[in-house]
C-alpha positions, 0 to 999 in steps of 0.5 A: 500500500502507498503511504503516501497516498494514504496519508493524502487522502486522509489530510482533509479529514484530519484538517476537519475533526475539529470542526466536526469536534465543536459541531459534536459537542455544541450539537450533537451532545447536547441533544443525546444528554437532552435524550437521556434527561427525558427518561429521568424525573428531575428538578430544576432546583435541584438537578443533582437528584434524579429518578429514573422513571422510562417513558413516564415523561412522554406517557404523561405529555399524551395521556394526562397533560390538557396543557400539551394538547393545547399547545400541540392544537395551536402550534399546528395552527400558528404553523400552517396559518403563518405559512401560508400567508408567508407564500401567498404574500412571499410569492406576489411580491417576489413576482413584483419584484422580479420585474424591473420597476423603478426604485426596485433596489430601494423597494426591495431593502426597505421590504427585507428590514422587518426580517432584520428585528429581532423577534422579541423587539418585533412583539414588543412592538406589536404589542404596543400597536394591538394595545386596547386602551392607545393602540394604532389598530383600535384607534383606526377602528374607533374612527369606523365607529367600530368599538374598541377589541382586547386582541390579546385577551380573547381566544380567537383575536389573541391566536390572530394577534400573534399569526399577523406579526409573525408573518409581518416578520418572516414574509422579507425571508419567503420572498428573498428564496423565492427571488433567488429561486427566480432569477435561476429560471431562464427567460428563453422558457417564458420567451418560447412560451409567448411564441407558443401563445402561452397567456401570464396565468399559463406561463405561471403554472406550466413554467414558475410554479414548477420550477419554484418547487425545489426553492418552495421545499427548502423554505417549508423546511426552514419555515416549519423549522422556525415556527414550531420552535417559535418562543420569543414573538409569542412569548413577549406578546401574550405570554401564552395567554390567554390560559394556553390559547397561544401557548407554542410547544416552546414556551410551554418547554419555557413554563415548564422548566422555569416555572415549574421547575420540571427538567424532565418534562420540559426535556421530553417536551423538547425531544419531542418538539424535535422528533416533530421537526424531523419528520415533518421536514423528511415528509416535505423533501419526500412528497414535493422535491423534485429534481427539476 
């Protein structure tokens, strides 16, 4: 056997184990402790005591936890609602965009900066806008003739309330894919289609839509990513409330750590929240990936 040769192909792997190093220990390890931490019933006061108890973390959550179907209820809700809006809006304006207007470039960074806010000041903001007593929403409305709304404190205004800013703040994210996926595709395939007498709405669907698709999948895989794992616009704008109405499975892992003190439930609650991600993202890439 050539050593040398040996020793050349194995350089880059050698270069590379640190890097693989640090993901193993920020990532990987993390997840298998939070794993093992699940199986275990312990307290948030006092971590050293541990029991171990199986499965019971798990068997609690779908057996005899009201709170975790509630949640499970709106973080479904939250997700496919704000991703939808994200795609109708993402897309139309991505299409506006994609033709050459005037100040495009100008439309485009102003249209991209909610997307640079952090969430947490996104709901701060809102919150101040969805206000009952001084905020913008219900002033417009109070010039309607239209009586004042508790948006954060009714069942279904307080689910609306928090879907709106979210999609407020992702849909710059939606469209920047969607543009890039965009200018991949050739103008020669719309200019045959003209000559072929295909009209706007034809060329859309036989033509953008289809080569859209690769992109469509990536940003459903990050979108449903990110919504499931939403905490910190829910969190600063109803906190939950009201009850569990707009309880994410993040905040709820939050509750249950922080003010329960609760480590192994709040554990399998995230073991779960990430076994959901997986599957839901395989799911996607298996059902709407083609190679186009």
């Amino acid at each position: 056997m050539n050593i040398g040769k040996f020793k050349k192909s194995l350089t880059p792997y050698i270069l590379l184990l640190p890097a693989f190093t640090i993901l193993g220990y920020i990532l990987i390890y993390p997840m298998i402790n939070n794993i093992v931490l699940s199986l275990f019933d312990w307290r948030f006061t006092n971590p050293n005591k541990k029991t171990y108890v199986g499965l019971a973390n798990y068997f609690r959550m779908f057996t005899s936890d009201p709170t975790f179907a509630n949640s499970i209820m709106f973080t479904f809700k939250f997700t496919i609602f704000t991703i939808l809006g994200e795609l109708v809006v993402g897309l139309l304006v991505a299409l506006l965009l994609n033709n050459d207007i005037k100040g495009r470039q100008f439309l485009a960074a102003l249209y991209l900066l909610p997307y640079t806010l952090a969430p947490i000041a996104v709901g701060l903001c809102w919150r101040l806008i969805w206000a009952e007593d001084y905020g913008i929403i219900n002033y417009l409305l109070s010039i309607l003739g239209i009586d004042k709304v508790s948006w954060l404190a009714g069942n279904t205004t307080a689910i609306i309330s928090v879907i709106i800013p979210e999609i407020w703040r992702s849909v710059p994210f939606v469209t920047l894919m969607i543009m890039a996926g965009l200018t991949s595709i050739s103008n020669e395939m719309y200019e045959a289609a003209k000559v072929d007498g295909a009209n706007v709405f034809q060329r859309f669907l036989r033509i953008t839509l289809p080569l859209l698709v690769p992109t469509i999948t990536i940003v459903l895989v990050f979108e449903t990513v990110f919504k499931l794992r939403v905490f910190d616009l829910v969190f600063a704008l109803t906190g939950g409330g009201p009850g569990s109405k707009t309880l994410p499975i993040g905040v709820y892992v939050y509750r249950s750590f922080f003010r329960y003190f609760e480590g192994g439930y709040a554990s399998a609650l995230s073991v779960f929240l990430l076994v959901v991600g997986g599957v839901i993202s395989l799911i996607y890439i298996r059902l709407f990936y083609r190679d186009v």
